[in-house]
C-alpha positions in Angstrom: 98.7 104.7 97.4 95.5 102.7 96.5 92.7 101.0 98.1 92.0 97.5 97.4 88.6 96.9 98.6 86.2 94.5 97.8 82.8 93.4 99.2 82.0 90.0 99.0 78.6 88.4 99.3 78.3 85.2 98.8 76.4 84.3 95.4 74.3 87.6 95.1 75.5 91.2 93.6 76.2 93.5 95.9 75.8 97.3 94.9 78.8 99.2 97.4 78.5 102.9 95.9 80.5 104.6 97.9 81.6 101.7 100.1 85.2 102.5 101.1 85.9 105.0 99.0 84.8 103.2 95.7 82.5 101.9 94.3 81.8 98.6 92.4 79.2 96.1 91.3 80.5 93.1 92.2 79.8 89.6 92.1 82.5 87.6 94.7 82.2 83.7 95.2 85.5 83.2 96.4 86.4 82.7 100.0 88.9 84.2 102.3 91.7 82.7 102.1 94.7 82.9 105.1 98.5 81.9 103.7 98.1 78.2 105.2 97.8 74.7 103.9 99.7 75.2 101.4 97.7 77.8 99.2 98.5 81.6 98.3 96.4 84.1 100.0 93.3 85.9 99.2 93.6 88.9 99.0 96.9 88.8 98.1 99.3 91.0 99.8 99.4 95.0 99.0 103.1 95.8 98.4 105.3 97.5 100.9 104.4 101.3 101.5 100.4 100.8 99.7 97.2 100.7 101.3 96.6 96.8 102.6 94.3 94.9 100.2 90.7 94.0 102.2 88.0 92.4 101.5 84.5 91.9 103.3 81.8 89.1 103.4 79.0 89.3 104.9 75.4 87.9 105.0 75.4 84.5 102.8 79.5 84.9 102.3 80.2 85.1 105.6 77.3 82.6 106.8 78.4 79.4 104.4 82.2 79.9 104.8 83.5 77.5 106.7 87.0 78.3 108.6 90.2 76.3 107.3 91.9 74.7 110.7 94.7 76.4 110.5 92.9 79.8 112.0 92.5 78.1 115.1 88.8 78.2 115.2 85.7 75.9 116.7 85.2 73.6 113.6 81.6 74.5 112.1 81.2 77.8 113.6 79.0 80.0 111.7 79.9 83.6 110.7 77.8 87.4 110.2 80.8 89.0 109.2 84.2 88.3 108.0 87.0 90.9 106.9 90.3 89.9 106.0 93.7 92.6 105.3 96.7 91.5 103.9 99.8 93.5 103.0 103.5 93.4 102.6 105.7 95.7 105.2 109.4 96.6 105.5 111.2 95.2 108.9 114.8 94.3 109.5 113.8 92.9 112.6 113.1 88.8 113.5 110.4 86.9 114.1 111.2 87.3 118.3 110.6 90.9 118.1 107.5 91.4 115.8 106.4 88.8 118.4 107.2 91.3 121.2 104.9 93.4 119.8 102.1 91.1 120.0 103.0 90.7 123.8 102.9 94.4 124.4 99.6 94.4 125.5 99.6 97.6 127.3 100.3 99.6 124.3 97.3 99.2 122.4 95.8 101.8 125.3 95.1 105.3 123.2 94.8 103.2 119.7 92.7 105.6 117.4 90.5 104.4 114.3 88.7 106.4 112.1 84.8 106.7 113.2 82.8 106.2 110.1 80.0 107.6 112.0 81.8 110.8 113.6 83.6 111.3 110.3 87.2 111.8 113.0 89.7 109.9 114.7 88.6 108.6 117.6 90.4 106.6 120.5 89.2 102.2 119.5 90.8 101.1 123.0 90.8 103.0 126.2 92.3 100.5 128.0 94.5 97.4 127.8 96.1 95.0 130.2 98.1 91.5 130.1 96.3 89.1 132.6 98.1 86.0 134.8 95.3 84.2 133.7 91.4 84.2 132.6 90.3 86.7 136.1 90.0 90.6 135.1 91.5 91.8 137.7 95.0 89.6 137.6 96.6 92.4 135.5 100.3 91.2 135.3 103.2 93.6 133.0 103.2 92.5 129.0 104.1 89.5 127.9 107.6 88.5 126.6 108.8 86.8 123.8 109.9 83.4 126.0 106.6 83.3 127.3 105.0 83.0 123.6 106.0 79.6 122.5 104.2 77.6 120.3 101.3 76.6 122.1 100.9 78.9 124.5 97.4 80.2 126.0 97.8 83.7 127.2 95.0 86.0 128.5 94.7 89.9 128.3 91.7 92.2 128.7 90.5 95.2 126.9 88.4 97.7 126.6 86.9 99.2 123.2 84.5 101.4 121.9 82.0 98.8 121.2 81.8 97.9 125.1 81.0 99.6 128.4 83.6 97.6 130.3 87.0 95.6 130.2 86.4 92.0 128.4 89.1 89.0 128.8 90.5 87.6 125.6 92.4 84.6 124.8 95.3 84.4 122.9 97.6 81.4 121.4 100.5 80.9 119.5 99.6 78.4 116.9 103.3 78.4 114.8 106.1 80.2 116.2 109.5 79.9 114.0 112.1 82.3 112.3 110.3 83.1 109.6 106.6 82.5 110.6 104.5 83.7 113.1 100.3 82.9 113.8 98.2 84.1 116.6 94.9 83.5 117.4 92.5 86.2 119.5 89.2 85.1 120.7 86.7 86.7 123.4 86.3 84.6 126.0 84.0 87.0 128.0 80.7 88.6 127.3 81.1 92.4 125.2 78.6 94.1 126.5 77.1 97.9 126.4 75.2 98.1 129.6 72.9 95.7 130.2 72.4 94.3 126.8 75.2 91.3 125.6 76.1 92.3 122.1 79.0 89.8 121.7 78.8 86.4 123.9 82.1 84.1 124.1 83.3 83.0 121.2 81.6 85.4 119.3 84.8 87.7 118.2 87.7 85.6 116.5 90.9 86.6 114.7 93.9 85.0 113.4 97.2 86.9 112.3 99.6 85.5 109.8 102.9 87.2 109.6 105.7 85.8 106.9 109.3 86.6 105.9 108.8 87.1 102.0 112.4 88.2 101.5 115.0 89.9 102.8 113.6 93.1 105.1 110.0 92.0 104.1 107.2 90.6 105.8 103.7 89.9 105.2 100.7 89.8 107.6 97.4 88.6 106.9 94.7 89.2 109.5 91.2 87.7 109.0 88.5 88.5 111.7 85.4 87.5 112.1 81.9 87.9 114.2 79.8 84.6 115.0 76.3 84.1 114.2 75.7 84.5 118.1 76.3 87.8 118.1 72.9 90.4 119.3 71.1 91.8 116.2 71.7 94.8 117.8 74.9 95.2 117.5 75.9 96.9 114.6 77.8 95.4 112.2 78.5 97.8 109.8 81.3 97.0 107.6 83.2 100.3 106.9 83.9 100.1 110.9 85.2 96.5 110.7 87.5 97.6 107.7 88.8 100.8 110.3 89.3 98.1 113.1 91.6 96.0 111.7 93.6 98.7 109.4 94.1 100.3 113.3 95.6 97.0 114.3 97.6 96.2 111.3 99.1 99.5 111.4 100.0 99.4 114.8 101.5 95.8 114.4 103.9 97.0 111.3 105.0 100.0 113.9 103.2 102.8 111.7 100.9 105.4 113.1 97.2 104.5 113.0 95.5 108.1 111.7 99.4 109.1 109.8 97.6 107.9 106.4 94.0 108.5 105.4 91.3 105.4 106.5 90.7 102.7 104.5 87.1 103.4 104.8 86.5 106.8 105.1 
């Protein structure tokens, strides 16, 4: 397998030795790209069985991008940091079931990333929970696939690494059909470590894309993102973005999160 990395920053050169595992000089004005409106994506999917292609923008990429409408996202929002990962995957399965999986809520508990800093495995979400609505504490079983209709708001909470307790999330369906799926994530409570707001609402989004190629095929396309509005303090170092979302994808497609080596080691 290979890596497909590539850090983007928007009109200036940005000098990654070492970033992810290789390293490049690279001068990126392109933008990420999600499989809507009737364009490709970008970066184009990773065939079955390789490492997912990602990319990262940040700084003046990720600041001057502005967000196609079909992610799903407050028109003119801002950006510190974008990452997207695209890849192809083998499933016999339909649309209703991958879309199970997205419901399953409560088994994202125990999800491992690789820690850039620790240089190990390490648990990303200790805890995970479908909610009847936007309250913490109306935790309800996972959500099923009749409940996910196009155009459904659905809330869950979770509870990551990055904060020192549970934070509610929304969820939509934006498309649901037999051969397309695309959901849309956003915090709609405060991430916070201690006393000190790191993330306010609205300051985490995400949008998944996942589409039959062919026969036994999919493809997903994830691009996440963190708003201007985010605290200065916390963190954003991309190499842990990149580990994020390879967690998530992997646990999407059904495949073990630490069974291949990180993307960003």
């Amino acid at each position: 397998m290979h890596v497909r990395v590539t850090a983007a920053l928007f009109g200036a050169f940005a000098i990654c030795t070492g970033c992810f595992g290789v390293g490049a000089l690279a001068l990126a004005l392109d933008d990420p790209r999600p499989p809507c409106e009737g364009r490709s994506p970008d970066p184009a999917y990773a065939s079955p069985g390789e490492t997912p292609a990602v990319r990262v923008w940040a700084k003046g990429g990720a600041a001057q991008w502005q967000a196609p409408a079909c992610l799903g996202w407050a028109p003119q929002q801002r950006f510190r940091l974008v990452v997207a990962l695209a890849g192809e995957f083998r499933y016999e399965g339909d649309a209703e079931s991958l879309l199970a999986r997205f419901g399953a809520i409560s088994a994202m508990r125990g999800l491992r990333y690789w820690s850039v800093t620790e240089k190990a495995w390490r648990v990303l979400i200790s805890d995970a929970s479908a909610l009847e609505g936007a309250e913490i504490s109306h935790r309800r079983p996972d959500f099923g696939p009749g409940e996910m209709k196009s155009g459904a708001i659905l809330y869950f909470l979770q509870e990551d690494n990055r904060s020192s307790e549970p934070v509610v999330y929304r969820l939509r369906v934006l498309e649901r059909a037999p051969a397309r799926l695309v959901i849309e994530t956003e915090n709609v409570g405060p991430v916070r470590q201690l006393a000190l707001t790191l993330f306010p609402p609205g300051a985490l989004r995400a949008t998944y894309f996942l589409d039959r190629q062919r026969a036994g095929t999919w493809g997903f396309y994830g691009v996440s993102a963190t708003g201007e509005s985010a605290s200065a303090l916390a963190g954003l170092i991309e190499a842990t973005y990149v580990n994020r979302a390879a967690a998530l994808y992997r646990h999407l497609i059904g495949v073990p999160p630490d069974r291949d080596p990180p993307l960003a080691p």
